[in-house]
Structure formats: structure tokens, C-alpha cells
RODO-648493 format. One record per atom (N, C-alpha, C): y, z, x; residue in one letter. Coordinates in steps of 0.05 Angstrom, whole numbers, plus 5000, padded with zeros to 4 digits. Layout:
YZXA
...
% end
This chain:
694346891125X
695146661142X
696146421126X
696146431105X
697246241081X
700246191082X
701646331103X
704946201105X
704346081129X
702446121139X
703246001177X
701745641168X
703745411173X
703945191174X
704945071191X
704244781197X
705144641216X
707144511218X
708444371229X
711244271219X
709844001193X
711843841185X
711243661158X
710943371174X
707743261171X
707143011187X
704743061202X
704343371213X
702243341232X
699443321227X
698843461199X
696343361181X
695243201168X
698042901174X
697842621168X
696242511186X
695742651218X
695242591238X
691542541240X
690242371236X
687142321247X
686242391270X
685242511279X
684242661299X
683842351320X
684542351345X
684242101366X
680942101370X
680441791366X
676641751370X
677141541397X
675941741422X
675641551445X
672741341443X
672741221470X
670540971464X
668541211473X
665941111452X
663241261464X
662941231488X
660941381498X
659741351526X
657341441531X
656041471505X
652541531507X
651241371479X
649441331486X
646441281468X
644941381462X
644441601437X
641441721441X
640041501442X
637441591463X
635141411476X
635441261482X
636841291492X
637940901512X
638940981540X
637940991559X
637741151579X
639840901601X
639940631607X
641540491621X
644040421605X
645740541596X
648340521585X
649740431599X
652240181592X
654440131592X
655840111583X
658340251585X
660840351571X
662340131570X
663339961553X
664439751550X
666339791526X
667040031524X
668640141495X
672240191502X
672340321520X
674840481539X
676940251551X
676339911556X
678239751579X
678939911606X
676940061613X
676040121643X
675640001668X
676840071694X
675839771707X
673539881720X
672439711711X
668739631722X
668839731748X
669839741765X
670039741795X
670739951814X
672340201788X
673640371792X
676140331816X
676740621820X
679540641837X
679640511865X
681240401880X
680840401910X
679740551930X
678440491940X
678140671966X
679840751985X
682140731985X
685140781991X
685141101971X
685540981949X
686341291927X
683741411922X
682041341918X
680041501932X
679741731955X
679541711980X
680341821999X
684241991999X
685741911979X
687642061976X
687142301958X
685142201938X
683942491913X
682442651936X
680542571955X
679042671969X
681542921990X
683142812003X
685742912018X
687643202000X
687643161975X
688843331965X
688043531962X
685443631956X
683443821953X
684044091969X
685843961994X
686944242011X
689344382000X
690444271990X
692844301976X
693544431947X
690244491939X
690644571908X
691244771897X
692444951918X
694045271909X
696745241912X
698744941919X
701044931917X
702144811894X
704444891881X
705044731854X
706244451866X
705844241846X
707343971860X
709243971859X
710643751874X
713843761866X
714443611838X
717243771825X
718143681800X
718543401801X
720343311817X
721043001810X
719742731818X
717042821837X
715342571833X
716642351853X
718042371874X
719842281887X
717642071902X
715342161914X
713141921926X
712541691911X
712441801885X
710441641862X
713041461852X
714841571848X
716941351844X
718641261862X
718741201882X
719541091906X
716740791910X
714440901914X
713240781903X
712940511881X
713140661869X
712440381835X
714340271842X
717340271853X
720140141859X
719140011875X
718340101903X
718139881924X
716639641915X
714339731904X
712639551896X
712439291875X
714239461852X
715339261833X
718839121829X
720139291854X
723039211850X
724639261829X
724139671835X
725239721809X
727539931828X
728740051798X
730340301815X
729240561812X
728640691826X
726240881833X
729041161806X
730841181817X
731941351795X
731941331763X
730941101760X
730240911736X
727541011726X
725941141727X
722541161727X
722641431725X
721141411705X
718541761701X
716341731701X
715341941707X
713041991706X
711342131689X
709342071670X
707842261651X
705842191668X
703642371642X
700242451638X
699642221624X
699241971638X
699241741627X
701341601612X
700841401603X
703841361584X
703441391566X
701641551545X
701241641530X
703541911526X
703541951537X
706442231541X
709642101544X
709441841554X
711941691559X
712341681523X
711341571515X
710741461492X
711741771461X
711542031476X
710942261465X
713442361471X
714642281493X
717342351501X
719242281475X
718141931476X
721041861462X
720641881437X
718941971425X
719142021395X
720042291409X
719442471413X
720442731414X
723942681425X
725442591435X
727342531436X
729642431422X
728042201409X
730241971388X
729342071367X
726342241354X
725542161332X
725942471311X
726642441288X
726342601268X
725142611247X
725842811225X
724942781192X
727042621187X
726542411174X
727442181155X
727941951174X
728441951204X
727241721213X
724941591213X
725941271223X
723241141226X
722941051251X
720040941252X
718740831284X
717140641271X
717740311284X
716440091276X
713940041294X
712039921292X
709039871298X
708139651292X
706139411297X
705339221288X
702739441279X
700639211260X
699439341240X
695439341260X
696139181279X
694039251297X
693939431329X
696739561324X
697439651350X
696639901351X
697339961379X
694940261394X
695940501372X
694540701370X
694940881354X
696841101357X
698041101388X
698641281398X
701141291382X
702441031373X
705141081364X
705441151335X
703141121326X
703341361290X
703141631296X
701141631322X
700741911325X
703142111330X
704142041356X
707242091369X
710042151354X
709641891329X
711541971306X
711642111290X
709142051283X
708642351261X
708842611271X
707442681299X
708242931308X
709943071311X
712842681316X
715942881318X
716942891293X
715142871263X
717242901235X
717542641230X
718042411246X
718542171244X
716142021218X
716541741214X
715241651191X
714841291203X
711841351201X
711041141217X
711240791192X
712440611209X
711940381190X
711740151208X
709340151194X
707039881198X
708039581186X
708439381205X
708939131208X
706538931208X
706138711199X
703738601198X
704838291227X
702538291240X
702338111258X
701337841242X
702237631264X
701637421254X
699037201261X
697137251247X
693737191273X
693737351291X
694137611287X
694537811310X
696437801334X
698237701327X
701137681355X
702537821338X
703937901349X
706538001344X
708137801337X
709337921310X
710937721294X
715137901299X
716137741312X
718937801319X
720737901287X
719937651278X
721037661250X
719837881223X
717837841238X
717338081212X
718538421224X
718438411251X
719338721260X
722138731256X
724138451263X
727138451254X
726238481220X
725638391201X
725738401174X
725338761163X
723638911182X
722839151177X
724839401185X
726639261198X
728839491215X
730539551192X
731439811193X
733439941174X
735240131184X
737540221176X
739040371177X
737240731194X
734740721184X
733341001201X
732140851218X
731440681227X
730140611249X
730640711273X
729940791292X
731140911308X
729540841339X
725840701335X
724240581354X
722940401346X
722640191364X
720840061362X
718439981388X
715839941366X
713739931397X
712439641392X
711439531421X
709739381414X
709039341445X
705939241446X
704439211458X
704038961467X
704838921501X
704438561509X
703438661534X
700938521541X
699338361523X
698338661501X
698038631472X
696738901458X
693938801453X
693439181438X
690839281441X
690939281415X
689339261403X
686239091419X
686538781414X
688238641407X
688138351399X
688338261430X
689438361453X
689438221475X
692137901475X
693037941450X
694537721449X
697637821468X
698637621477X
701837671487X
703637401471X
705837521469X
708037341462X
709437311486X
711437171488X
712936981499X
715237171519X
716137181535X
718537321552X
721237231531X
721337021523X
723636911504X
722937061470X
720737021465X
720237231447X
722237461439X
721037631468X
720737981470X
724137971468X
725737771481X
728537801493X
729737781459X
728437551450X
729937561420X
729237751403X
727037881407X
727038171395X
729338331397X
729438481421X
732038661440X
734638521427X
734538321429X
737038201413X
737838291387X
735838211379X
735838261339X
736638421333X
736238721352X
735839031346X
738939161334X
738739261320X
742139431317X
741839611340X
744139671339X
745639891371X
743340101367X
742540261348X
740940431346X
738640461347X
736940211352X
734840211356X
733940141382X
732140241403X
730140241427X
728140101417X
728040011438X
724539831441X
724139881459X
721439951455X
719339981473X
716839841477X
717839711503X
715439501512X
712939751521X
710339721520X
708239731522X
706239671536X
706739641563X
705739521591X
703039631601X
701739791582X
699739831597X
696739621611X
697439331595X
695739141604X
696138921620X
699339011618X
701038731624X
699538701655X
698838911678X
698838781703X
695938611710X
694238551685X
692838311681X
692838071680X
696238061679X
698037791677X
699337791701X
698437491712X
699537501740X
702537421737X
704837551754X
706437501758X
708237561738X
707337721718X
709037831701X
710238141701X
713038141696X
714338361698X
714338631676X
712938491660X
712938691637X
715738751623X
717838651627X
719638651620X
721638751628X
721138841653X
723439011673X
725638911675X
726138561681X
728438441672X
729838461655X
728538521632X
729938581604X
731038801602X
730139021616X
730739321609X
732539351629X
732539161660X
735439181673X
737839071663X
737738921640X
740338741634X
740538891606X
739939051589X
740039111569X
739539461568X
741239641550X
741439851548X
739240011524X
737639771517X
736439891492X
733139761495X
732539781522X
729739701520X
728939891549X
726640011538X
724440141548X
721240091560X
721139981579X
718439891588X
716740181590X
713740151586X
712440391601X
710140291613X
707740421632X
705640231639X
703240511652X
700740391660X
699540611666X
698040581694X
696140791700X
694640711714X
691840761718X
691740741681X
688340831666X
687340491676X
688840251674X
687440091665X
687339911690X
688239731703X
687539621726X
687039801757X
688040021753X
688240271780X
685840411776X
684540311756X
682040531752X
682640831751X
684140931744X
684141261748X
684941401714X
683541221700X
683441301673X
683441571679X
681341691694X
680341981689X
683442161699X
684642121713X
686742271714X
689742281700X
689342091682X
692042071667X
695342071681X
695341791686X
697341801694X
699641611684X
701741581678X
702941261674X
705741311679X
707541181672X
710241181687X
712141011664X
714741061663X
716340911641X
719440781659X
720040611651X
722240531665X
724940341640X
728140481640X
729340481629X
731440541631X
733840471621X
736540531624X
737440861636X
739240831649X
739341191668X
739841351641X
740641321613X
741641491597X
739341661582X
737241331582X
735441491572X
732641651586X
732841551615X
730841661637X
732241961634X
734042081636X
735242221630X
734942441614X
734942331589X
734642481566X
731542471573X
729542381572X
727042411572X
725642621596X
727042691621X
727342841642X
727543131627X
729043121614X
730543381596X
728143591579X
726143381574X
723743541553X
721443411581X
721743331598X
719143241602X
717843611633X
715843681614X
715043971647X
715143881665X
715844081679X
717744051704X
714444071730X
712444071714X
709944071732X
707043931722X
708543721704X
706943591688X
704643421698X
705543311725X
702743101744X
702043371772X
699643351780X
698943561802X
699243321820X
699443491844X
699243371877X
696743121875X
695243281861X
692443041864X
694042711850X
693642851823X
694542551806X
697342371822X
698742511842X
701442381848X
700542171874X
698642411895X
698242201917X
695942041915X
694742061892X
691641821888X
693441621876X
696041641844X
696341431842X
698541311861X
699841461877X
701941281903X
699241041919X
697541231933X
695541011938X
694540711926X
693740891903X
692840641886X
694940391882X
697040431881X
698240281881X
700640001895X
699440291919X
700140101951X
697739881955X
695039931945X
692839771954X
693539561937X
695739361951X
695939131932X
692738921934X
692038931959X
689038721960X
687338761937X
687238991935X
685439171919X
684839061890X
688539181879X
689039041852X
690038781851X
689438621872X
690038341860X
685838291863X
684638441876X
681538261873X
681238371845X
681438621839X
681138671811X
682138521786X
683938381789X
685438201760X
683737941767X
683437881786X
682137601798X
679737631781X
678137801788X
675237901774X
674837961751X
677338031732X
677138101710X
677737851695X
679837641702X
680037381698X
678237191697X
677237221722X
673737021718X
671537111701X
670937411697X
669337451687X
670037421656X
672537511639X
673737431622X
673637271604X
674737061630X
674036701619X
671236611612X
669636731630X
667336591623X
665736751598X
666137031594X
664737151573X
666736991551X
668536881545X
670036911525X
668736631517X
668336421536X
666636221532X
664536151520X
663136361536X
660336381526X
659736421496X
661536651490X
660836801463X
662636631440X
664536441449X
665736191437X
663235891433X
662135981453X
659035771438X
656935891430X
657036121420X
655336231401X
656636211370X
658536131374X
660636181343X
661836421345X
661936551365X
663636821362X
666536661385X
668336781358X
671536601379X
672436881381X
674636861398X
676437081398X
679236901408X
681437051406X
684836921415X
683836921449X
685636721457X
686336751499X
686637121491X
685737261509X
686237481521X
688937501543X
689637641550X
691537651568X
690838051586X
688038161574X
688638351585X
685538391593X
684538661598X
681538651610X
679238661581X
680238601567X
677638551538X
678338301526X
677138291509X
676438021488X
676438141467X
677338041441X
677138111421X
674637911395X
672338011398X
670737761388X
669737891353X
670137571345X
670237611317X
668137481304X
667537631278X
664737491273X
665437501248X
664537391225X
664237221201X
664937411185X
664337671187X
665437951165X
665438181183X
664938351168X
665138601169X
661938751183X
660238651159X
657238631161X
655738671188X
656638291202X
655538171215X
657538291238X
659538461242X
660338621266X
659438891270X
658138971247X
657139231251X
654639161255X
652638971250X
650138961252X
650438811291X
652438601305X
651938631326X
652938861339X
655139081335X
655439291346X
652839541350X
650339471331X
648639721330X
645639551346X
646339211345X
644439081365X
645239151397X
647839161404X
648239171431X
648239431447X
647739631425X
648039951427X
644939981438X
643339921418X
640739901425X
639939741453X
641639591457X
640639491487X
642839611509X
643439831501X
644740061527X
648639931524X
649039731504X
651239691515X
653239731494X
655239931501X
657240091488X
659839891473X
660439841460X
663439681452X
664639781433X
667539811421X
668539761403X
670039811383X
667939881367X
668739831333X
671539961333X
673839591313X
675539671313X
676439641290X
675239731273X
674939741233X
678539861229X
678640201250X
680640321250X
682940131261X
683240011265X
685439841273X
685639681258X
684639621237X
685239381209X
684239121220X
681439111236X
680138981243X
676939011250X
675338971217X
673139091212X
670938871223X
672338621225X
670238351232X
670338351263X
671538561271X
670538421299X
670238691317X
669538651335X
668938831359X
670738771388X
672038991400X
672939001429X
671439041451X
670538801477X
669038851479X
670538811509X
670639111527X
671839091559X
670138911581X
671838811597X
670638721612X
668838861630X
667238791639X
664838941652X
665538821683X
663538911696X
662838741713X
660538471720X
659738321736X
657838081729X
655438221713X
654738361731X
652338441710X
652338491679X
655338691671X
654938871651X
655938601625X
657338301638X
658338101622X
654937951613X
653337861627X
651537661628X
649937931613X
648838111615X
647838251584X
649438211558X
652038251555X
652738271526X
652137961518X
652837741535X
653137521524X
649237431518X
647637591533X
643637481530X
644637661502X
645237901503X
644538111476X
645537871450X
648337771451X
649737681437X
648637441423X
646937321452X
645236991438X
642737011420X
641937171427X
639437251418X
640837371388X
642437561386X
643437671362X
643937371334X
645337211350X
647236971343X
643836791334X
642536821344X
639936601341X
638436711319X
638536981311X
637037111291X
638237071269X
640437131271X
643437071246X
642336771235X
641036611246X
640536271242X
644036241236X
% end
């Protein structure tokens, strides 16, 4: 078996580490690792997962025509404009598999989600890392990093895990900067934490070289079914249509997330709740000496004095049932990610946190 190999890149690849979700001996756990919503899915999409169950010996339809009719009506988009993956984690999988090769590149800020080293490397492509500025996204350093192979760029507003967002004038002078050859790809999976923001759909209607994508792991609650959606110029919805299976979301995942996403009451109590509770943990744990940046999505990013003193409160709050974090692997060893909870699961981390913070003297 010594000739059979994988293509060149994929053993560059670290195996993906999701957020824990157990404690040995710690029997009341909360998962505060994942940016889950506390509250789970609607009871709208709920009762739609429940509805499908009759239906599970028919294949779904290829083109997703509910689900994107859908996300259009709702966001004012053009429904022929939109795909659909297995989260946008696969949007994301598309377009390296599409634009990306051996001896191209794909740009990244140096705290951003993993998915996009992973994605590149798998298509041959050659991942390069940009350094943020206090953890934002620095415009100038991703224009300074573009070259002749460039061929994508990603970034994350608001991103993970810093929670930070840049500016709509920003993102536009990014798209600007770009040579003809290069895509950007906005990164929407937190953005609908931000009220009234488009994620950049404006940008990607007036311009031929920008790519929004978004999900509905993170405010729709339906992490567990993987679902997310991408929206972009017809050439390249197109081309991405071309590789994307022709039976890739089931009946279930199409009419739980159409639901979910009609229940506007739903997901506006959910951002409301994640905002208050947010603000006030981010407070709290800001008068303990633990600061973190404004958030803009459902976590906080809280930072503590080293490295040390984030692993010693990550193995205090474990012991008191409550899950977070560690985001060493993201080139951020001083601090911990910590999701919003609900009231309850906030007013523990911040008692765990004081008491931690009071021992520290």
C-alpha cells in the first residue's frame, strides 16, 4: 500500500477539534464551547423536523427552490443568486474546490475560523495567514498580502473567535483593492447578531467579485443539522452549482430551515437575548480585570494576563460543569471563548469567574 497517497496538502491538514460537551464527574454540564443558541430552534422549525418524518423514503428536490425563495424573501435577495450547502462550511469547500489549485493561494487573517486552511489545503491550494490588528481585520495588511496566485480571500465579520467587526466602508475598500482575480469572501455566519446588518449583500449586488455566505448553526439553532447558504454573482452561483450533489440537504434540513427562518419574532427575541445577556457578562467579567473587544456576535472573547492564568480559569470553570473555549489553536493562548448562555448558564461563569479572579489576589 506504499504507492496509494493522498493528493499533496491533505496531511498538512489537523484533524477539526469541536467544542467539548462532557466532564468526567461533573454531572450538570454546560456547553459554552460551540456559539450555540442557548434556546435552541423555533417551535415553528421544530414542528417542521417533526412534519418531515413522513416523507423520509423520498429523495429531496435538487435545487432547494423553498429554501431559497425563502432566504430572498426574507433578506431581499435574488433567490437565483443563493446555494445551498451542509452548512457553510461546504459553501466555503465549494469555492476552494472551484477557484483553487496547486500553486495557488487563499488569504486568511491569522485568528480566523479554520475552515479556510482546511478547505485550501484540501483543494492543493496554499494557505496564507495575515496578521490582524488587536484582532480586527487589518484591510491593509490583506491588500499588502495579495499576489499574482491569489485567487481567494476570506474573512470573518463579525469573526471567530475575536467577535470583532470592521466597518461596511472597510469591507467595500477591501473588494476594491482586490485585482480582477481575486474573490472575497465575506463570512456571515455571525453577522445576523448585528441588527440591521446585511452582511454585505449590497456589496456582492454591485460588484462581481464578492461572495457572502451565512448559516443556520448559529442564531436558527439547528447547528445539529448543518445547514448554511452562500449568495453571489450568477457566474459564480453557477460554477459552484456545477460540483455542488445534486442531493446534498434532505427534505428534513430544507423545511426545518425554511421555517426557521420565516419565524422572524423568534430570531429577533433571540439576538435581543443574546445582546443583553452579552453586554452584561462582558461587564461583569470587565470588573474582574478580565476585558475582552465589543463583541458583535453570540460570545465574548475574554482575556487574561497569559497563557497560565487562561488555562488555570479554563480547568476552574470545567470543574464547576461549565464548558468553554480554549483558543491557544487560533494564536490566542491568553484567553478563552466563552458562548453566550442563557441567564442562568451567564450568572455561573461570571460567580465561577469572581471567585477564580479573588484567588488570583
Amino acid at each position: 500500500m506504499a504507492g496509494i497517497a493522498p493528493q499533496p496538502g491533505i496531511m498538512e491538514i489537523d484533524l477539526y477539534q469541536g467544542g467539548a460537551s462532557k466532564v468526567d464527574g461533573v454531572e450538570d454540564v454546560v456547553k459554552l464551547s460551540s456559539n450555540e443558541n442557548p434556546f435552541g430552534p423555533s417551535p415553528d422549525a421544530q414542528a417542521a423536523f417533526r412534519a418531515s418524518a413522513s416523507a423520509l423514503h423520498r429523495y429531496p428536490p435538487t435545487d432547494h427552490s423553498g429554501l431559497r425563495l425563502s432566504i430572498a424573501e426574507v433578506h431581499g435577495l435574488d433567490a437565483e443568486r443563493i446555494i445551498c450547502g451542509v452548512g457553510s462550511d461546504e459553501i466555503i469547500a465549494f469555492l476552494c474546490q472551484a477557484y483553487v489549485g496547486a500553486g495557488d493561494e487563499v488569504i486568511h487573517t491569522e485568528h480566523g475560523f479554520a475552515m479556510y486552511r482546511i478547505s485550501t489545503l484540501a483543494a492543493g491550494g496554499t494557505p496564507v495567514e495575515v496578521r490582524e490588528a488587536e484582532r480586527k481585520t487589518d484591510v491593509d495588511a490583506i491588500l499588502n498580502a495579495v499576489t499574482e496566485r491569489t485567487r481567494l480571500v476570506f474573512i470573518a465579520n463579525p469573526n471567530n473567535p475575536t467577535g470583532t467587526l470592521i466597518s461596511d466602508s472597510e469591507v467595500a475598500r477591501l473588494a476594491e483593492g482586490l485585482p480582477d482575480h481575486v474573490l472575497l469572501v465575506l463570512d456571515g455566519a455571525y453577522v445576523e447578531f448585528v441588527d440591521g446588518h446585511d452582511g454585505g449583500a449590497a456589496l456582492v449586488d454591485s460588484r462581481e467579485n464578492v461572495v457572502m455566505t451565512r448559516t443556520f448553526s448559529k442564531l436558527y439553532g439547528l447547528g445539529g443539522l448543518r445547514i448554511g447558504w452562500g449568495y453571489g454573482p450568477r457566474t459564480v452561483i453557477d460554477v459552484l452549482n456545477r460540483i455542488r450533489g445534486p442531493f446534498n440537504l434532505s427534505e428534513t434540513q430544507l423545511a426545518t430551515a425554511e421555517a426557521a427562518i420565516r419565524d422572524r419574532q423568534y430570531a429577533v427575541w433571540c439576538r435581543n437575548e443574546n445582546s443583553r445577556l452579552r453586554n452584561w457578562l462582558a461587564a461583569e467579567l470587565e470588573g474582574m480585570g478580565i476585558p475582552s473587544d465589543e463583541s458583535h456576535a453570540n460570545f465574548i472573547l475574554a482575556r487574561f494576563a497569559d497563557a497560565e492564568k487562561a488555562q488555570a480559569a479554563d480547568a476552574t470553570l470545567k470543574s464547576h460543569g461549565l464548558i468553554v473555549r480554549n483558543v491557544a489553536g487560533y494564536g490566542l493562548p491568553q484567553a478563552l471563548r466563552i458562548t453566550i448562555g442563557d441567564e442562568a448558564a451567564c450568572r455561573r461563569v461570571a460567580a465561577v469567574l469572581r471567585d477564580f479572579m479573588g484567588e488570583q489576589g
